[in-house]
N, CA, C and O atoms as a Tripos MOL2 file, in Angstrom:
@<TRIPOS>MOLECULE
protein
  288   287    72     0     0
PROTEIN
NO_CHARGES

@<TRIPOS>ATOM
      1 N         119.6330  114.6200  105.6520 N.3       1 UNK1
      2 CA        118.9230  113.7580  106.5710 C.3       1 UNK1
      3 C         117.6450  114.4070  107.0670 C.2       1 UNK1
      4 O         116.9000  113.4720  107.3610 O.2       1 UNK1
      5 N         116.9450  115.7290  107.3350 N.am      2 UNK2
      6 CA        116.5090  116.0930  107.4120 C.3       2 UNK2
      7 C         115.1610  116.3030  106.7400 C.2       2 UNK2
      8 O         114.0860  116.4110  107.3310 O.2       2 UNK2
      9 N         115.3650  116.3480  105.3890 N.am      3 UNK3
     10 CA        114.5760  116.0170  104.4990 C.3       3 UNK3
     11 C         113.5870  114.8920  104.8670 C.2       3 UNK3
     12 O         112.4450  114.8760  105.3270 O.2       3 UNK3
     13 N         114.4860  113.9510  104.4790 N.am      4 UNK4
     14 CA        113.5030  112.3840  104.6960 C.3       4 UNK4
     15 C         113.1110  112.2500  106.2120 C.2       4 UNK4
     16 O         112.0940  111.5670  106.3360 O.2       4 UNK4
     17 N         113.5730  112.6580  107.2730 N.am      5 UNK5
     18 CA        112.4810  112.9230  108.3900 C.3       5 UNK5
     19 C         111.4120  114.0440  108.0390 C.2       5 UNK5
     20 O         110.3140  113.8460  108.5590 O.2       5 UNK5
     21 N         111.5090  115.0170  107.3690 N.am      6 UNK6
     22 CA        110.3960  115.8320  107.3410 C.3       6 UNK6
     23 C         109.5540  115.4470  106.2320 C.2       6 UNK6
     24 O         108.6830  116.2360  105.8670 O.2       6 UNK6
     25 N         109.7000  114.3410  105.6510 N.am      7 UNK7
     26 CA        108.9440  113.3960  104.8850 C.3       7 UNK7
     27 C         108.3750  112.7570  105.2100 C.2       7 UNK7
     28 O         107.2860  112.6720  104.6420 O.2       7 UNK7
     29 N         108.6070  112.0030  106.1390 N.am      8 UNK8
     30 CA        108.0330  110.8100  107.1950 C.3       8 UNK8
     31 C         107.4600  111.5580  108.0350 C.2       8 UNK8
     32 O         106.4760  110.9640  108.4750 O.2       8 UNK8
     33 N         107.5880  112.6400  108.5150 N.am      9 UNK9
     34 CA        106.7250  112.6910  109.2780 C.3       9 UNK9
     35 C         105.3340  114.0570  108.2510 C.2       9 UNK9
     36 O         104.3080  114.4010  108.8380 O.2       9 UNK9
     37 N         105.5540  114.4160  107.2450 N.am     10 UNK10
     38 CA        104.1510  114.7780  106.2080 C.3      10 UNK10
     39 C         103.7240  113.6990  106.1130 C.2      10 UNK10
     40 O         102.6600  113.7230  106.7320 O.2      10 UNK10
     41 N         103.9280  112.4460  105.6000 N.am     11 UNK11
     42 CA        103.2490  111.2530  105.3710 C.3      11 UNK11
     43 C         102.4770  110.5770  106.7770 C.2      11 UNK11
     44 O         101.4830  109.8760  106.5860 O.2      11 UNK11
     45 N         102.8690  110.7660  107.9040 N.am     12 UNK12
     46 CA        102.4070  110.1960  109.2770 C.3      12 UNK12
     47 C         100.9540  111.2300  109.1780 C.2      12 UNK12
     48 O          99.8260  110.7380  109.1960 O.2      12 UNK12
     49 N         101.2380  112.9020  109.0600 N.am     13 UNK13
     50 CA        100.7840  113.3460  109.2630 C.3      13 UNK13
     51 C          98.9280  113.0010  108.1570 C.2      13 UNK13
     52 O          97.7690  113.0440  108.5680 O.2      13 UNK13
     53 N          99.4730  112.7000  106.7660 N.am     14 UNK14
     54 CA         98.3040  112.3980  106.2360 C.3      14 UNK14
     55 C          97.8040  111.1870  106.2280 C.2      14 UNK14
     56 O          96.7100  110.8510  105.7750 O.2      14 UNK14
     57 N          98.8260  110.3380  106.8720 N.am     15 UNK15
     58 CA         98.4410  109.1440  107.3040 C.3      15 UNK15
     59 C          97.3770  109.0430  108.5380 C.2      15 UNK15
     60 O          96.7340  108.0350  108.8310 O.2      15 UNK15
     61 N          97.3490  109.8350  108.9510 N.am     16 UNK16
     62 CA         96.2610  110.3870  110.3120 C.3      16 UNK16
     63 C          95.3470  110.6510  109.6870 C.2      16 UNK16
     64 O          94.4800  109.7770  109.7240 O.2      16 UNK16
     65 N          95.0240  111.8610  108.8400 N.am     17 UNK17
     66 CA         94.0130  112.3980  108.2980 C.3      17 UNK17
     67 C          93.4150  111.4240  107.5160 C.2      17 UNK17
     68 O          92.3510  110.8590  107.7720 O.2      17 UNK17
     69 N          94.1980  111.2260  106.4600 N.am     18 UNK18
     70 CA         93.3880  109.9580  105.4580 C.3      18 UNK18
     71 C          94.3580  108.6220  105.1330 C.2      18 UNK18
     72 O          95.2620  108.5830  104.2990 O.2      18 UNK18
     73 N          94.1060  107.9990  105.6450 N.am     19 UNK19
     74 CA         95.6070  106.8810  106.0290 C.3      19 UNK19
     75 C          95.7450  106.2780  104.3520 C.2      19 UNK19
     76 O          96.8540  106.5640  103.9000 O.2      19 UNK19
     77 N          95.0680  105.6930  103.5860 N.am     20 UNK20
     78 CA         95.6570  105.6450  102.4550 C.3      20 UNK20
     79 C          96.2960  106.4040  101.8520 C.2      20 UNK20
     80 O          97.0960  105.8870  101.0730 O.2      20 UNK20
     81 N          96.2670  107.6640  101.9010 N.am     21 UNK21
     82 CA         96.8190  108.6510  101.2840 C.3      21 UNK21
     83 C          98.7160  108.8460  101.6280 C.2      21 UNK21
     84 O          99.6310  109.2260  100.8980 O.2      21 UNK21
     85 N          98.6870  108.4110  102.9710 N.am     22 UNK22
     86 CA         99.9650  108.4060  103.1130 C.3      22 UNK22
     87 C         100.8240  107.3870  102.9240 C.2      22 UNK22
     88 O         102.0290  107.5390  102.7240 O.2      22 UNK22
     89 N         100.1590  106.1640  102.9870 N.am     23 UNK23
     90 CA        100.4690  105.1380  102.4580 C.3      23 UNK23
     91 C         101.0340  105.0190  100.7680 C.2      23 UNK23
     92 O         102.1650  104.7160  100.3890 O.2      23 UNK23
     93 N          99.6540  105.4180   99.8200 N.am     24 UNK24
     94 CA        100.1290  105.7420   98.6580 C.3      24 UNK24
     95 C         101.4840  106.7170   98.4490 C.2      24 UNK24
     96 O         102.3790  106.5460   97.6210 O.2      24 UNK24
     97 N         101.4230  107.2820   98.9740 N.am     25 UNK25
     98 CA        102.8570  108.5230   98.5720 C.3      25 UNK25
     99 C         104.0060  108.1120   98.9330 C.2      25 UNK25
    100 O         105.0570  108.7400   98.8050 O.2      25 UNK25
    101 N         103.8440  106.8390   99.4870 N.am     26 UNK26
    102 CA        105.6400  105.8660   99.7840 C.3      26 UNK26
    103 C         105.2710  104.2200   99.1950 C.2      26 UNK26
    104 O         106.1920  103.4050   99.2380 O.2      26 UNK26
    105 N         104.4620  103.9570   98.8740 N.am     27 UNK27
    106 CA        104.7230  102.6430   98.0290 C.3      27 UNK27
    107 C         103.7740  102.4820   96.6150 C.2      27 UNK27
    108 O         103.7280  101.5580   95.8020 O.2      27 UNK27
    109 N         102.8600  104.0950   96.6880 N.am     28 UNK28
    110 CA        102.0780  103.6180   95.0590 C.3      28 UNK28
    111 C         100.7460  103.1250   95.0880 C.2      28 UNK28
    112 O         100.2350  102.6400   96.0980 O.2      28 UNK28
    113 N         100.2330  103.2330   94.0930 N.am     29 UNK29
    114 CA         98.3640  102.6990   94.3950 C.3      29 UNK29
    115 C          98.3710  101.0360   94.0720 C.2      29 UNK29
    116 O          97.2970  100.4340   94.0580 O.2      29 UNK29
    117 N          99.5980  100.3600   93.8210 N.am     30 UNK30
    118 CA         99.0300   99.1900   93.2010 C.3      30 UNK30
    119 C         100.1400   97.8520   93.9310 C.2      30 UNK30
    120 O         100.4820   96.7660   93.4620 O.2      30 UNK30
    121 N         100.4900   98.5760   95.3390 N.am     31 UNK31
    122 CA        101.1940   97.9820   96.3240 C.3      31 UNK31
    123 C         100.3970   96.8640   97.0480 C.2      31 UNK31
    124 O          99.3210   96.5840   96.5200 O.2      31 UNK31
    125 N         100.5860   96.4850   97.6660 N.am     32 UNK32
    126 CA         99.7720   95.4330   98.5250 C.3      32 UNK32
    127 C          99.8020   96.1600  100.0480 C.2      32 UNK32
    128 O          99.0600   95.6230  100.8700 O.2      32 UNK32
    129 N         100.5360   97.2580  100.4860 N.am     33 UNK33
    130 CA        100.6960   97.8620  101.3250 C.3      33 UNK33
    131 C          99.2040   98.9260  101.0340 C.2      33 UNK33
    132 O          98.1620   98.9660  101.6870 O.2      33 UNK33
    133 N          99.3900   99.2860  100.4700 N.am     34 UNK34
    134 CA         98.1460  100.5450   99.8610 C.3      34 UNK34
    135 C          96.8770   99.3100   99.8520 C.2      34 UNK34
    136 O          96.2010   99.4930  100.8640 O.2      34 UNK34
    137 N          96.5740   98.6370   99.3940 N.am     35 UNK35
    138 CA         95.4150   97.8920   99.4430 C.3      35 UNK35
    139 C          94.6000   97.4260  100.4390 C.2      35 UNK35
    140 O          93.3760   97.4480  100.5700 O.2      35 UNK35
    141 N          95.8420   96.8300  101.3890 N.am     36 UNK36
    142 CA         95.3280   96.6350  102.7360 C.3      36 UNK36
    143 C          94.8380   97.4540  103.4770 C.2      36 UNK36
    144 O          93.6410   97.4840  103.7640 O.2      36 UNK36
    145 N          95.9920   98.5040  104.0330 N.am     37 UNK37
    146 CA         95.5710  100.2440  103.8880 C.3      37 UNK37
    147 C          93.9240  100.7870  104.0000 C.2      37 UNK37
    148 O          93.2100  101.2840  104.8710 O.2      37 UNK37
    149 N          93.7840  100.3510  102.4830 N.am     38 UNK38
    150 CA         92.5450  101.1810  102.0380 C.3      38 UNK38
    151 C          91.3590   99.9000  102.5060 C.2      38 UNK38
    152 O          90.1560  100.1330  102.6240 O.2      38 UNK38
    153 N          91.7430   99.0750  102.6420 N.am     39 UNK39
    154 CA         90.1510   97.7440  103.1800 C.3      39 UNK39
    155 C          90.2720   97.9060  104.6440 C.2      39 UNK39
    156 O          89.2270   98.3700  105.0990 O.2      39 UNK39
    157 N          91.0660   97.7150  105.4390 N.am     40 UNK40
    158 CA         91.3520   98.3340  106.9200 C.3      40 UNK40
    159 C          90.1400  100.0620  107.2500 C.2      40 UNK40
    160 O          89.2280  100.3120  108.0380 O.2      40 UNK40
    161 N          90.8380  100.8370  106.1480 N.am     41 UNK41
    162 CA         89.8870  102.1800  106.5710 C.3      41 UNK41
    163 C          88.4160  102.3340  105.6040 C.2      41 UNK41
    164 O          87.6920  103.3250  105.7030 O.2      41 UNK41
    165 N          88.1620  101.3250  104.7860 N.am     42 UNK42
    166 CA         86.8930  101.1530  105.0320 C.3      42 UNK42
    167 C          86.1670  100.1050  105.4010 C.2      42 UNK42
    168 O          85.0240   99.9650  104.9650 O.2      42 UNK42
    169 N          86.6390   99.3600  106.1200 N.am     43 UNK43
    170 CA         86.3110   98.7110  107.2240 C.3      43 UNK43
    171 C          85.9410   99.3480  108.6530 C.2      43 UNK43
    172 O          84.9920   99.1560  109.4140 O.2      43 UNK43
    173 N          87.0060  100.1360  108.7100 N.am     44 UNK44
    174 CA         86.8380  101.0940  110.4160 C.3      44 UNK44
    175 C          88.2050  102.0740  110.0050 C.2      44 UNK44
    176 O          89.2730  101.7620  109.4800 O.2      44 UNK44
    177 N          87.6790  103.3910  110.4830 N.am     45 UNK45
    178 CA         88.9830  104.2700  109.9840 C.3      45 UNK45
    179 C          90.3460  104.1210  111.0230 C.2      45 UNK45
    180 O          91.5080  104.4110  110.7370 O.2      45 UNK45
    181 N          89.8090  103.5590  112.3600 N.am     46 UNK46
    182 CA         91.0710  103.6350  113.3260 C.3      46 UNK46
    183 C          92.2290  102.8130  112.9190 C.2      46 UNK46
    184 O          93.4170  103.1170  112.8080 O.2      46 UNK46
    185 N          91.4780  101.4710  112.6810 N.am     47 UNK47
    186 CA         92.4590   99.8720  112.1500 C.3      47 UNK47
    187 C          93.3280  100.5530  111.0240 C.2      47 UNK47
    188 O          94.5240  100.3490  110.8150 O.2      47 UNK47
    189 N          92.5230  101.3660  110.3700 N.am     48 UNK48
    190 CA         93.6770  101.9110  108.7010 C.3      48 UNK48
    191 C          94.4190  102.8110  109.1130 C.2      48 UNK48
    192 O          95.4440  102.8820  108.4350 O.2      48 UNK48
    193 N          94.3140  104.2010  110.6680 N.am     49 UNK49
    194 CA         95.4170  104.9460  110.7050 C.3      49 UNK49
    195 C          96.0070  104.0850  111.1410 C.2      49 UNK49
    196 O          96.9380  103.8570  110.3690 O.2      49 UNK49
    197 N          96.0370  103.1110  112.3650 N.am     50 UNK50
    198 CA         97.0020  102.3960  112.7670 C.3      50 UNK50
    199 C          97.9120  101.7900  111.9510 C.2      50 UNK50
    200 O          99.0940  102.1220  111.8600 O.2      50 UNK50
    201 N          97.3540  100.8700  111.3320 N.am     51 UNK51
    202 CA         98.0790  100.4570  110.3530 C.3      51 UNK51
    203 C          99.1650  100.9790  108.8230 C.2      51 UNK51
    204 O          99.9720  100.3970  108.0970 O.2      51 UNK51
    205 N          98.7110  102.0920  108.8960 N.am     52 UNK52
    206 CA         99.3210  103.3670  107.9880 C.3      52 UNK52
    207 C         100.2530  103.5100  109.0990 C.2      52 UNK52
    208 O         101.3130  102.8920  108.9980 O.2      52 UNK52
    209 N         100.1120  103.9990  109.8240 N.am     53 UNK53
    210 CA        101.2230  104.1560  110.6070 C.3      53 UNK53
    211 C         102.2940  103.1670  111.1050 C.2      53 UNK53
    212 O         103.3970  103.6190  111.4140 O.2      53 UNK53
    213 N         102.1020  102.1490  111.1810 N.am     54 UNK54
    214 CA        102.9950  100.9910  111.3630 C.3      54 UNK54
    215 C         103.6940  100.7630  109.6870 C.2      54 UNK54
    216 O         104.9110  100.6720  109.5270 O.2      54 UNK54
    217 N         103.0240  100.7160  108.9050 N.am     55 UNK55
    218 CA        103.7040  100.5920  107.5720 C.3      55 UNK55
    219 C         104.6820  101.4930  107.5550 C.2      55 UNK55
    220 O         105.8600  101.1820  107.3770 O.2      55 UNK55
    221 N         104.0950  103.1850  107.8170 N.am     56 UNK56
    222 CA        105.3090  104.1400  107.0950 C.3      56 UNK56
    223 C         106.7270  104.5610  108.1370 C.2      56 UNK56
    224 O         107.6950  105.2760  107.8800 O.2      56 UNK56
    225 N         106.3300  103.6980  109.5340 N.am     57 UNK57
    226 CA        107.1390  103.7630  110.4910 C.3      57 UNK57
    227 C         108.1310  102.6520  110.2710 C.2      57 UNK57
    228 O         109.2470  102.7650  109.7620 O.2      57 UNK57
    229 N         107.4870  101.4290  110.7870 N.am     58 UNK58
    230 CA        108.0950  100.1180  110.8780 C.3      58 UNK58
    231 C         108.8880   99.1810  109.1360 C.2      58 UNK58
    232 O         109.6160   98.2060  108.9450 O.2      58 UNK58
    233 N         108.3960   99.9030  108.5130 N.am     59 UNK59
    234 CA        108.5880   99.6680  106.6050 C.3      59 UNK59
    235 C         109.9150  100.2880  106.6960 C.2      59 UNK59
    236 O         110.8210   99.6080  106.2160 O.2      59 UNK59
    237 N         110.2980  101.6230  107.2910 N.am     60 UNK60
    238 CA        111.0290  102.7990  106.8820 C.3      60 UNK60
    239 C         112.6900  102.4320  107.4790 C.2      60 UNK60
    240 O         113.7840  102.2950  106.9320 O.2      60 UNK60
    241 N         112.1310  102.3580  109.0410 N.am     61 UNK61
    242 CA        112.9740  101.6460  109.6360 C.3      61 UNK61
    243 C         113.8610  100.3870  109.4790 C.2      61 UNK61
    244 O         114.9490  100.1460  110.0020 O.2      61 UNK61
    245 N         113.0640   99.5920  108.5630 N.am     62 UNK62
    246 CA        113.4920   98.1240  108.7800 C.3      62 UNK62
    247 C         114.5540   98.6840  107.2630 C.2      62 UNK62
    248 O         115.7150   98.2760  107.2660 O.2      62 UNK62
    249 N         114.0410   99.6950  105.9130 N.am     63 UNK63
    250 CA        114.8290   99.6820  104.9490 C.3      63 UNK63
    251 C         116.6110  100.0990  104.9720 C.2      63 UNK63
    252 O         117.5430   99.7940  104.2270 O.2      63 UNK63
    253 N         116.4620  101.2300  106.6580 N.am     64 UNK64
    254 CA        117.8090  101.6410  106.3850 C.3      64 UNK64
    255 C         118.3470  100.8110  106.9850 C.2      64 UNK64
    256 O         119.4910  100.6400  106.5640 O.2      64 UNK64
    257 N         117.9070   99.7640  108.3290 N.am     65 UNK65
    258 CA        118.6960   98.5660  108.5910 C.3      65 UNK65
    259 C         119.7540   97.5820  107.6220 C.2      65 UNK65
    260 O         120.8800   97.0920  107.7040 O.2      65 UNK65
    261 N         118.6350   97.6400  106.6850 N.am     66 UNK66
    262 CA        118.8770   96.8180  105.4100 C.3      66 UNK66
    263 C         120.5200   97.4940  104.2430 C.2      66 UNK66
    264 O         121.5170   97.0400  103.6820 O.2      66 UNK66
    265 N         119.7860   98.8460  104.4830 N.am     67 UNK67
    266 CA        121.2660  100.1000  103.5700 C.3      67 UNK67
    267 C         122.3540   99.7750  104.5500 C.2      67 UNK67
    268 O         123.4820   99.7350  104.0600 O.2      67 UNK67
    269 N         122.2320   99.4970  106.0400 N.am     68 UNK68
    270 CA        123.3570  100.0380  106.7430 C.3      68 UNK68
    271 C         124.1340   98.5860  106.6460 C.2      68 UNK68
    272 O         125.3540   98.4840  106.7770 O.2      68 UNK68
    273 N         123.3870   97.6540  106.4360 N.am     69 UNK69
    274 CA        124.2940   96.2660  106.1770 C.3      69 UNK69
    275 C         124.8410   96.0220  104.7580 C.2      69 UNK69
    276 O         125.6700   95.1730  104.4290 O.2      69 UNK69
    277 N         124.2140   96.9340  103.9760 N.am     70 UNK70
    278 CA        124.5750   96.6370  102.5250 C.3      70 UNK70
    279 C         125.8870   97.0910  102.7560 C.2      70 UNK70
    280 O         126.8960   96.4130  102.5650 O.2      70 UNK70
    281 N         125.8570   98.2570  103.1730 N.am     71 UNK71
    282 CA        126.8450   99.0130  103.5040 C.3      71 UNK71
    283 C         128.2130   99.0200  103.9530 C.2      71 UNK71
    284 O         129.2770   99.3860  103.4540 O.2      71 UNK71
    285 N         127.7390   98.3190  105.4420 N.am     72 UNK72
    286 CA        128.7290   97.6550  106.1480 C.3      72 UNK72
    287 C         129.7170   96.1980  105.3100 C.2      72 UNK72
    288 O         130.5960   95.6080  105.9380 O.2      72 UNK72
@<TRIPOS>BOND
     1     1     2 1
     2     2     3 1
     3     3     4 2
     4     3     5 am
     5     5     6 1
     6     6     7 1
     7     7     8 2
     8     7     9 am
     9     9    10 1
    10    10    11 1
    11    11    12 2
    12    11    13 am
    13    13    14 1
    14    14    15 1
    15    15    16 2
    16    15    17 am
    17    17    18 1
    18    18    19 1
    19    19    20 2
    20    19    21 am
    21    21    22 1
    22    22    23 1
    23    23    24 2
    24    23    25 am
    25    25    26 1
    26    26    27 1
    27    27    28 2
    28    27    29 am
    29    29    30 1
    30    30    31 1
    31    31    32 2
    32    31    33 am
    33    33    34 1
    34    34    35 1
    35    35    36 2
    36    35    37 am
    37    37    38 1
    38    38    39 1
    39    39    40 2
    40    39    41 am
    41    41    42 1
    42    42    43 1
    43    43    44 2
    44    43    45 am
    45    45    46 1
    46    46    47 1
    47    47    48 2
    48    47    49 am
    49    49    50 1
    50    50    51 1
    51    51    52 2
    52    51    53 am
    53    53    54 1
    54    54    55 1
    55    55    56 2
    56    55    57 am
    57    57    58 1
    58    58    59 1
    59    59    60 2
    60    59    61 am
    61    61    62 1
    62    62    63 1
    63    63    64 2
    64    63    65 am
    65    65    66 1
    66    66    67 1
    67    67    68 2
    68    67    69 am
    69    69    70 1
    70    70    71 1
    71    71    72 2
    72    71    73 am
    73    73    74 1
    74    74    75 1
    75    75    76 2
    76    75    77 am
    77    77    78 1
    78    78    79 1
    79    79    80 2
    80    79    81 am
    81    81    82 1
    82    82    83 1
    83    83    84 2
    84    83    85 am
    85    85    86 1
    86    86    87 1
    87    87    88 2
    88    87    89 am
    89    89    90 1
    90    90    91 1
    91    91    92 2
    92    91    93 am
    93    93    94 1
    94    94    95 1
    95    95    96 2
    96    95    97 am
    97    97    98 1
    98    98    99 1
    99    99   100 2
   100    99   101 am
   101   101   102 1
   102   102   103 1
   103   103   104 2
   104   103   105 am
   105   105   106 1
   106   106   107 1
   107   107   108 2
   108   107   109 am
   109   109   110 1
   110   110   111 1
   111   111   112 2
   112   111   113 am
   113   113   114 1
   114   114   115 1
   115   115   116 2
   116   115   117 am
   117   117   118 1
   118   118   119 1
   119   119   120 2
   120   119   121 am
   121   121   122 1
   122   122   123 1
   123   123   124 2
   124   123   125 am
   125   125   126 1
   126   126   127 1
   127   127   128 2
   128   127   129 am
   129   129   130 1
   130   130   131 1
   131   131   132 2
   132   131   133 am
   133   133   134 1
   134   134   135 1
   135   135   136 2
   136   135   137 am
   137   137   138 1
   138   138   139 1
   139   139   140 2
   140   139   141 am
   141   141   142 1
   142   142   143 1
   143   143   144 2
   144   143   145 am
   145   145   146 1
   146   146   147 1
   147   147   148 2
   148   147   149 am
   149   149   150 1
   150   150   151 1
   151   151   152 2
   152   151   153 am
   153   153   154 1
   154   154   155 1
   155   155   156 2
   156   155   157 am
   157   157   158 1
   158   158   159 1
   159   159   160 2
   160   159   161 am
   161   161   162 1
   162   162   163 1
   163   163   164 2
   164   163   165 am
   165   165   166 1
   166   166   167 1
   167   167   168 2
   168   167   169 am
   169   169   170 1
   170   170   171 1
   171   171   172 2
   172   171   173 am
   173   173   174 1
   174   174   175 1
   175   175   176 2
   176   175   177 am
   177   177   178 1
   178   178   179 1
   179   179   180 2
   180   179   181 am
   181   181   182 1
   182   182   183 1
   183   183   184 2
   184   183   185 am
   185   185   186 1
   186   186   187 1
   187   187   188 2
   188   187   189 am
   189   189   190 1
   190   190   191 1
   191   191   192 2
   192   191   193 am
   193   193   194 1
   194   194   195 1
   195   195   196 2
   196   195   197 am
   197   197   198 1
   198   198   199 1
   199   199   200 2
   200   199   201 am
   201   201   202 1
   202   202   203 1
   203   203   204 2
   204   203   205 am
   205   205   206 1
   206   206   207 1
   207   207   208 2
   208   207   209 am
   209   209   210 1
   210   210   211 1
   211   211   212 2
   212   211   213 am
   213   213   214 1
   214   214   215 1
   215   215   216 2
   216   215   217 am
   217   217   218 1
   218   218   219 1
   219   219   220 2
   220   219   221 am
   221   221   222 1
   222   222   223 1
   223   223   224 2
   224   223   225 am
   225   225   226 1
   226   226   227 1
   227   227   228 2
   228   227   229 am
   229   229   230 1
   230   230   231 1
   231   231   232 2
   232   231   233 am
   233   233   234 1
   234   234   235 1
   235   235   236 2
   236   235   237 am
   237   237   238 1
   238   238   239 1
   239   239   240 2
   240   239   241 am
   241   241   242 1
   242   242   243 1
   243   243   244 2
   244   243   245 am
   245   245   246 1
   246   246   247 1
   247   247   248 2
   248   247   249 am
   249   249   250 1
   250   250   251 1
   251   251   252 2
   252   251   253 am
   253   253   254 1
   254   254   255 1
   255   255   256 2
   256   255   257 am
   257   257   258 1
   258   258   259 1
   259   259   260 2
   260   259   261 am
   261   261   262 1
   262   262   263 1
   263   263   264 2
   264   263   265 am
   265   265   266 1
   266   266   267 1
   267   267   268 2
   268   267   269 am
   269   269   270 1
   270   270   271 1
   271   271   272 2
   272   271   273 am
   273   273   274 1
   274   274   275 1
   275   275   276 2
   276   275   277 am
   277   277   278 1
   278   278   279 1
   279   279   280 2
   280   279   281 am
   281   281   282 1
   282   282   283 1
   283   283   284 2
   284   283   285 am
   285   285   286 1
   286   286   287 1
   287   287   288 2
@<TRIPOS>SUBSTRUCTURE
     1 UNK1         2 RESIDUE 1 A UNK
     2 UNK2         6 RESIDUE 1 A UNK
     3 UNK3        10 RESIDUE 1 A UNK
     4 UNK4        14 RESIDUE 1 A UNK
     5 UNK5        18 RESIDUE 1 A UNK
     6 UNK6        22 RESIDUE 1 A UNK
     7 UNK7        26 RESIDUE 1 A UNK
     8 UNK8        30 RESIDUE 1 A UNK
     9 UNK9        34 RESIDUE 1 A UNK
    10 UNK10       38 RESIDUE 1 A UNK
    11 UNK11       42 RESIDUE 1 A UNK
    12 UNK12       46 RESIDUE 1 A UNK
    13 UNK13       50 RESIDUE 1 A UNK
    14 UNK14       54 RESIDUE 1 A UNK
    15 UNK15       58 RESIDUE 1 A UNK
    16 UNK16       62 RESIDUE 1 A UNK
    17 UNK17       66 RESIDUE 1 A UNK
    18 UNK18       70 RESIDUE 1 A UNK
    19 UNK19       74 RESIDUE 1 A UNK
    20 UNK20       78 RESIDUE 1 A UNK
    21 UNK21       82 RESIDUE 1 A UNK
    22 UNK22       86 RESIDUE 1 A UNK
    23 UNK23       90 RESIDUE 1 A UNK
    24 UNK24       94 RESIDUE 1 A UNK
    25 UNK25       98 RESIDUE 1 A UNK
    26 UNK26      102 RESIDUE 1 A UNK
    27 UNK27      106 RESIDUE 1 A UNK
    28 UNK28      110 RESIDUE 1 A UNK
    29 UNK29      114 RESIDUE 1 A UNK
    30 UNK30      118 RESIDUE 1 A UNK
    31 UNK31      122 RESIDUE 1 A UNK
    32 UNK32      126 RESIDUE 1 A UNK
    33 UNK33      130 RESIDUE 1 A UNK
    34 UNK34      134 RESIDUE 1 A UNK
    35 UNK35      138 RESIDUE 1 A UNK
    36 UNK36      142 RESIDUE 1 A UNK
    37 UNK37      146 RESIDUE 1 A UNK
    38 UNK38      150 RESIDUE 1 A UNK
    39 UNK39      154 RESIDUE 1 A UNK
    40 UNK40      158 RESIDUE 1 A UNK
    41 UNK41      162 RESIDUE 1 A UNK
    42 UNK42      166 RESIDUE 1 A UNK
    43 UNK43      170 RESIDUE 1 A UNK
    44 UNK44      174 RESIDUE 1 A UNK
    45 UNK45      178 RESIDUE 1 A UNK
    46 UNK46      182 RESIDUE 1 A UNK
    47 UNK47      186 RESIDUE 1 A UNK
    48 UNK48      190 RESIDUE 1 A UNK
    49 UNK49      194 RESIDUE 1 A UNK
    50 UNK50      198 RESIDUE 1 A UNK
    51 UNK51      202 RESIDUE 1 A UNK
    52 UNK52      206 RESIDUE 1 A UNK
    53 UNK53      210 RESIDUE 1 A UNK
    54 UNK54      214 RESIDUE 1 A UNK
    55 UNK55      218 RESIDUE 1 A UNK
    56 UNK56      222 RESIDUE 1 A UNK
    57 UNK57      226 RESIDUE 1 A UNK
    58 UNK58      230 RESIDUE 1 A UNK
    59 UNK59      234 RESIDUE 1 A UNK
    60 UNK60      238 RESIDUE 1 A UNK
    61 UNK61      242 RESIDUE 1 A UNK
    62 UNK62      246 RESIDUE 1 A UNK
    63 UNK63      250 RESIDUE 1 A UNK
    64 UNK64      254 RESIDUE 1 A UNK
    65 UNK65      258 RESIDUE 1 A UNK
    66 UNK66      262 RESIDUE 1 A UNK
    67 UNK67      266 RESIDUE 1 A UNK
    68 UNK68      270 RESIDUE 1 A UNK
    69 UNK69      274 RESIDUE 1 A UNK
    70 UNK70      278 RESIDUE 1 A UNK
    71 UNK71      282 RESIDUE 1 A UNK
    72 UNK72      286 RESIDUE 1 A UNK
């Protein structure tokens, strides 16, 4: 478990620095997540960390919801 938090949070972290970048490294260059991403930060760089960050947060979250019902 540890792992994949110290994953999520390298990806937050380059999601700050260069927000596509962290984006790409959890859904790929040819996502619709990554696209938006990348028109957001060259549009204005704040709108693209934000939004990098809501993807690799709110995306991440909602998947193990999803495992824990498969599950259940």
């Amino acid at each position: 478990m540890g792992d994949g938090r110290c994953c999520t949070f390298l990806e937050i972290l380059l999601a700050v620095i260069l927000p596509p970048l962290g984006v790409f490294l959890r859904f790929g260059c040819c996502s619709m997540e990554f696209c938006i991403c990348l028109l957001l930060t060259i549009l204005g760089y704040i709108p693209g960390i934000i939004y990098a960050i809501y993807v690799l947060v709110a995306l991440d979250s909602d998947r193990h919801e999803r495992e824990y019902y498969a599950v259940a």
